[in-house]
RONUNU-95192 format. One record per residue (C-alpha): y, z, x; residue in one letter. Coordinates in steps of 0.25 Angstrom, whole numbers, padded with zeros to 4 digits, always signed. Each point is the difference from the previous one (the first is absolute). Example, Ala and Ser with C-alpha at 12.3 -4.5 7.8 and 13.67 -1.06 7.14 Angstrom:
REM residues 2
-0018+0031+0049A/+0014-0002+0006S/
REM end
This chain:
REM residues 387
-0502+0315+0028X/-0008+0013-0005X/-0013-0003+0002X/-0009+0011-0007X/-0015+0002-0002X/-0008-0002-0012X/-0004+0014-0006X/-0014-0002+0003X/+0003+0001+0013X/+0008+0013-0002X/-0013+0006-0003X/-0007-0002+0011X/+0002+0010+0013X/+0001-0005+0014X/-0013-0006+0003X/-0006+0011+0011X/-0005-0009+0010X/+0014-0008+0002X/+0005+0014+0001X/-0009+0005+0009X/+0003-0013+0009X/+0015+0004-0001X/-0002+0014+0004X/-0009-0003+0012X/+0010-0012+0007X/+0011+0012-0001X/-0010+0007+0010X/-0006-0010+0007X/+0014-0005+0004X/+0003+0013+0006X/-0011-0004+0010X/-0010+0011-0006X/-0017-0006+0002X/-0003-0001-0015X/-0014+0002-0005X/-0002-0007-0013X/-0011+0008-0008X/+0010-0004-0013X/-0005-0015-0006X/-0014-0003-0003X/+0001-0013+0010X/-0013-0001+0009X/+0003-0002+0014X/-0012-0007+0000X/-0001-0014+0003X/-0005-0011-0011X/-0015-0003+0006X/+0001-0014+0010X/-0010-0008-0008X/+0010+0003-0013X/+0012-0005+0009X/-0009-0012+0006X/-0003-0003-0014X/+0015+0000-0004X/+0003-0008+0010X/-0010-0011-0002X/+0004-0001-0015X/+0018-0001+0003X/-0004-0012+0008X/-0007-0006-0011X/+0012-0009-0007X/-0009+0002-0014X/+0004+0014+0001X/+0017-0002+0001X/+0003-0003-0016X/+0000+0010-0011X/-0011+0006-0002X/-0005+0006-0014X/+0005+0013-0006X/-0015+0006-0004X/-0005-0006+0016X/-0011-0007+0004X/-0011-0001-0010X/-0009+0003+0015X/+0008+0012+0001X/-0002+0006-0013X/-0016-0003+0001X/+0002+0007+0015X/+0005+0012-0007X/-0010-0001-0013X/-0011+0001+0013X/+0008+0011+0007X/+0000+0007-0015X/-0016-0002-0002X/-0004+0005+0015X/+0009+0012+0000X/+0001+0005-0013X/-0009-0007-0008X/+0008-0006-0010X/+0000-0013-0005X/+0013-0008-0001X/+0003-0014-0005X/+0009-0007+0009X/+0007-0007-0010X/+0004+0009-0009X/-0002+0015+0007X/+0007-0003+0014X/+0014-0005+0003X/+0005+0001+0015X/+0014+0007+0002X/+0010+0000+0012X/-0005+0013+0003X/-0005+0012-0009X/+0015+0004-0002X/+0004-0011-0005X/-0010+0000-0012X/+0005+0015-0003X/+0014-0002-0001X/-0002-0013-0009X/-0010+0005-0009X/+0009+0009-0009X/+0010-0013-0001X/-0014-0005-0009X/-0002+0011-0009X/+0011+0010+0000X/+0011-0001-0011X/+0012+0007+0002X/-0003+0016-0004X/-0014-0003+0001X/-0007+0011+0009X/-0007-0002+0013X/-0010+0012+0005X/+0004+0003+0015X/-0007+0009+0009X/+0010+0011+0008X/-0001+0001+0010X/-0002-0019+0003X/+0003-0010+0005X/+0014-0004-0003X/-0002-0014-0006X/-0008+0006-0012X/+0014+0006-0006X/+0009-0007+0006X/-0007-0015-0006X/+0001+0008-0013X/+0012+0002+0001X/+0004-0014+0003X/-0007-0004-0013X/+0007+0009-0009X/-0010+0008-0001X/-0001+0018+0002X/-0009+0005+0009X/-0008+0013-0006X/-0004+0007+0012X/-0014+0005+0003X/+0001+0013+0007X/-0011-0002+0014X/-0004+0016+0004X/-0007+0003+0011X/-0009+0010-0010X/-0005-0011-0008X/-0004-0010+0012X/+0013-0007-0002X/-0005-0007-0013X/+0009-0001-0011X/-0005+0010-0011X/+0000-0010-0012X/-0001+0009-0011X/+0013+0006+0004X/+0011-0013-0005X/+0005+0002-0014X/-0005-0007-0011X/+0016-0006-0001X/-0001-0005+0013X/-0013-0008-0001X/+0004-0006-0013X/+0010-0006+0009X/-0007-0003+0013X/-0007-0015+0002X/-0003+0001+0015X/-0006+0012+0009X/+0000-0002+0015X/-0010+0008+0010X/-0002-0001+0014X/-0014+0005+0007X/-0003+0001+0011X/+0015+0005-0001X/+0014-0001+0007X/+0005+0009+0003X/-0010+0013-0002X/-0012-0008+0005X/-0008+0007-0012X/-0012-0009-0005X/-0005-0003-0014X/-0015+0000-0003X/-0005-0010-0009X/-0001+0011-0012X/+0015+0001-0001X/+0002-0014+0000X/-0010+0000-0013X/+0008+0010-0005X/+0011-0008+0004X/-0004-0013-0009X/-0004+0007-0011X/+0014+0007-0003X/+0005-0013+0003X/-0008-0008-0011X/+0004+0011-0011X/+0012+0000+0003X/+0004-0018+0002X/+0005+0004+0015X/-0002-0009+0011X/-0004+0006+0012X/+0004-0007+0013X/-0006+0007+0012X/+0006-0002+0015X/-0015+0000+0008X/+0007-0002+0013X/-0006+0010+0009X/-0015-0003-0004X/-0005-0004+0012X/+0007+0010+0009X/-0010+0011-0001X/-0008+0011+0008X/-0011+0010+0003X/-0009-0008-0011X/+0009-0001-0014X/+0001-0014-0006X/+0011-0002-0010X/-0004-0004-0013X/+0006-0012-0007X/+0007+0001-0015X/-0008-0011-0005X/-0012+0009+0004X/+0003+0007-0014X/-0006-0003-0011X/+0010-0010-0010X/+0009+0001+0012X/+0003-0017-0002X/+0005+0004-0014X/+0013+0008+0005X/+0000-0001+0016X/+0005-0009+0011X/-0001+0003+0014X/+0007-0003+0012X/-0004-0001+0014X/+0008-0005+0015X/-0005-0005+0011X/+0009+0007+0007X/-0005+0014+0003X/-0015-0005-0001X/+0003-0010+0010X/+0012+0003+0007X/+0010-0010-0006X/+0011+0006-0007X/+0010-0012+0006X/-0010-0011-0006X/+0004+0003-0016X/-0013-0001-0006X/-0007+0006-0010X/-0008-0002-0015X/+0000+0007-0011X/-0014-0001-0009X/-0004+0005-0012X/+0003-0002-0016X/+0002-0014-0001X/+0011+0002-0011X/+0010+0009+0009X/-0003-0010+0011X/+0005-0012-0007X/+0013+0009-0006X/+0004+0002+0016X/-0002-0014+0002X/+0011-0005-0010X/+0009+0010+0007X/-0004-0007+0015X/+0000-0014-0005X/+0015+0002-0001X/+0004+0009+0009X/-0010-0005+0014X/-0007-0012+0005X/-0013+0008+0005X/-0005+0004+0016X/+0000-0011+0010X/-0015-0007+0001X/+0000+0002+0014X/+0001+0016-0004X/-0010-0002-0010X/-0011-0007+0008X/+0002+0011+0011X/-0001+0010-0012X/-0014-0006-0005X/-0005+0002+0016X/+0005+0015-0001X/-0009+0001-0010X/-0011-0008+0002X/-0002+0001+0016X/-0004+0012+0008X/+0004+0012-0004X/-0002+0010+0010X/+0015+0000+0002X/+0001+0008-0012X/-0010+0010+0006X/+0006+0001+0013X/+0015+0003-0009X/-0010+0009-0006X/-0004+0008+0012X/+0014-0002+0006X/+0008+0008-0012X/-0011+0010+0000X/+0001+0003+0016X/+0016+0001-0003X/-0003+0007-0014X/-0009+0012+0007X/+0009+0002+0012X/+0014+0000-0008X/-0006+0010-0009X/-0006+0008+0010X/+0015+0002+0006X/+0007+0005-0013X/-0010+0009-0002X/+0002+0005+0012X/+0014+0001-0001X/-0003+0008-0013X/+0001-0010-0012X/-0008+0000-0010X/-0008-0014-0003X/-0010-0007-0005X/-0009-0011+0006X/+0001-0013-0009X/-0012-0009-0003X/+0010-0012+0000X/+0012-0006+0004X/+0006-0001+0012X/+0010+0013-0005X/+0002+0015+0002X/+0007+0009-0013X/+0004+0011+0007X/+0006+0012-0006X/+0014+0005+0007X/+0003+0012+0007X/+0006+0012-0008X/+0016-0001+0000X/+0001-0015-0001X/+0001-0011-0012X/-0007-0013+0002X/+0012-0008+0005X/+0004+0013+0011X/-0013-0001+0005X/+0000-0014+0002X/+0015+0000+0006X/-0007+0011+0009X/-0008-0007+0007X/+0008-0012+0002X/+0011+0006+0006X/-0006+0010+0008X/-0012-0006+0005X/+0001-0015-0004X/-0011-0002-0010X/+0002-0008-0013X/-0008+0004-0013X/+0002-0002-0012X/+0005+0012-0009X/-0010+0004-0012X/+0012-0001-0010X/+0004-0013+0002X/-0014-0005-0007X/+0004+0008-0012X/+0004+0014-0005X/-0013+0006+0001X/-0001-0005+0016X/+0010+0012+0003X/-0007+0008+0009X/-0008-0009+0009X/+0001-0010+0010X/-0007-0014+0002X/-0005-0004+0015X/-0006-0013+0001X/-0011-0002+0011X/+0008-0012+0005X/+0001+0004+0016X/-0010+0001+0009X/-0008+0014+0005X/+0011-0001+0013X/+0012+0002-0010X/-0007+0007-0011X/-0001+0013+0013X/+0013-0004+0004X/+0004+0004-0014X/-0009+0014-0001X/+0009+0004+0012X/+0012-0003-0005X/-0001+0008-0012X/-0006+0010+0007X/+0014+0001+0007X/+0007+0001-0013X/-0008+0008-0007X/
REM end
């Protein structure tokens, strides 16, 4: 039998991370010691009282039967609290919140809501895959937003043609962002808003890296900006804030409109997060949260000491406010993918090339701070040895 793939699938390039898994077995089986600096996956654990919690609720037989697709009205309100203490915006629960299995999973279904096909989706380049490729899948054309370090690696808005925006329903942003780690103040997200409301485009921003912050800055919400709830939805994860990327679970909050539009898509294609998950998530919330300032402190030691060795290696970089990411700019003589390659093979350490997030990554490299300070030296030295 000739077994051949739907043509929106032939659209889509390998997905990086699967590739980069792929290329580091290939060395590791070769019995190299790999250090992994590629996917952002804290090597953090989850904090215990979240695991204590967890536990206590899969016990619970209550807790083993389907749960509901928007989640536990007492997750929602956890989250509209969480919304009001950190940002200051107010959130009905009902209407304005809906819990996903994990931030990603909210992306990738969002265009399935409101793209038809040949309708355009404005995508940051360098991104996060799943922003084209779930555009992609809906029949949708990305329109690509350059990001360049000399504008902050913001998207200039008055640069896509008017053709283009008669076209586009959805904009997707990222700040604090992956992978250049820039930050966005509240001023651009007003600016934001209003070209969204002129133009009927709803704006859905990726807010994942809010709580992974230093030396003072606090990232601004997109429903900080005035009419935001008009055009906007947010999305957020427990899963850097708190160290559970394995836990699938996050929410997306914001215009009620959008929200219920993603809801008929999950209703028919998932069953929601397990209760037991979301009663551990409502304790990540809502009990103490000095494990988000000792992840805090940790990055920033791991942030300072890794950028402290490029430099001295003679790389060009810039300290980020946020994320737990270094964009670094290549060496003279090398694309991207070559220096990436470089450094697996010659001294075993996995990044993740700047063109695999887009075109306009070509010339940089991503390191996430995912090691501790023992291996972050180990790493200085081996490509002191290369270099």
């Amino acid at each position: 039998m000739d077994i051949k793939l739907a043509d929106r699938l032939k659209r889509l390039p390998p997905y990086l991370f699967a590739e980069l898994d792929r290329k580091k077995r290939e060395i590791q089986k070769r019995g190299v010691d790999i250090i992994d600096l590629g996917v952002g996956d804290p090597d953090l654990p989850t904090p215990a009282h979240i695991v204590r919690k967890l536990k206590q609720a899969a016990s619970e037989p209550s807790n083993h039967h389907y749960p509901s697709y928007e989640g536990f009205l007492s997750l929602r309100e956890a989250v509209a609290r969480w919304y009001k203490k950190r940002f200051k915006v107010k959130l009905n629960p009902e209407k304005e919140i809906m819990c996903l299995i994990g931030s990603k999973e909210g992306i990738a279904h969002l265009p399935l809501a409101f793209l038809n096909p040949g309708d355009v989706a404005l995508v940051p380049n360098p991104a996060y895959p799943v922003y084209s490729a779930s555009t992609v899948i809906a029949g949708g054309n990305p329109f690509f937003m350059p990001l360049y370090k000399e504008n902050g690696f913001l998207p200039d808005l008055k640069k896509i043609p008017k053709t283009i925006l008669k076209k586009a329903k959805i904009m997707f942003l990222n700040y604090p962002n992956n992978p250049t780690s820039a930050v966005a103040e509240k001023a651009f997200f007003e600016e934001v808003i209003k070209f969204a409301r002129q133009n009927n485009i709803i704006v859905c921003h990726d807010a994942s890296y809010t709580e992974i912050s230093f030396d003072g800055f606090s990232p601004p919400s997109i429903l900080q900006a005035k009419g935001a709830k008009e055009v906007a939805v947010e999305f957020h994860s427990l899963s850097k804030t708190y160290n559970m990327t394995g836990w699938r679970i996050g929410f997306v909050v914001g215009n009620k409109d959008v929200i219920s539009g993603l809801g008929k898509i999950k209703t028919n294609i998932d069953s929601g997060v397990f209760q037991a998950i979301q009663i551990a998530a409502i304790e990540a919330l809502e009990g103490p949260q000095d494990c988000v300032i000792k992840n805090q402190m940790i990055y920033k030691q791991r942030r300072d000491l890794l950028v402290e060795g490029f430099k001295k290696l003679g790389m060009e970089i810039t300290k980020p406010k946020a994320t737990f990411y270094l964009w670094i700019p290549i060496p003279k003589g090398y694309s991207s993918s070559q220096y990436a390659l470089h450094l697996l093979t010659k001294a075993g350490i996995v990044t993740t090339p700047g063109n695999g997030f887009g075109e306009f990554g070509e010339g940089y490299i991503r390191v996430a701070l995912t090691v501790d300070k023992k291996r972050i030296k180990e790493t200085i030295k081996r490509i002191e040895k290369i270099s």
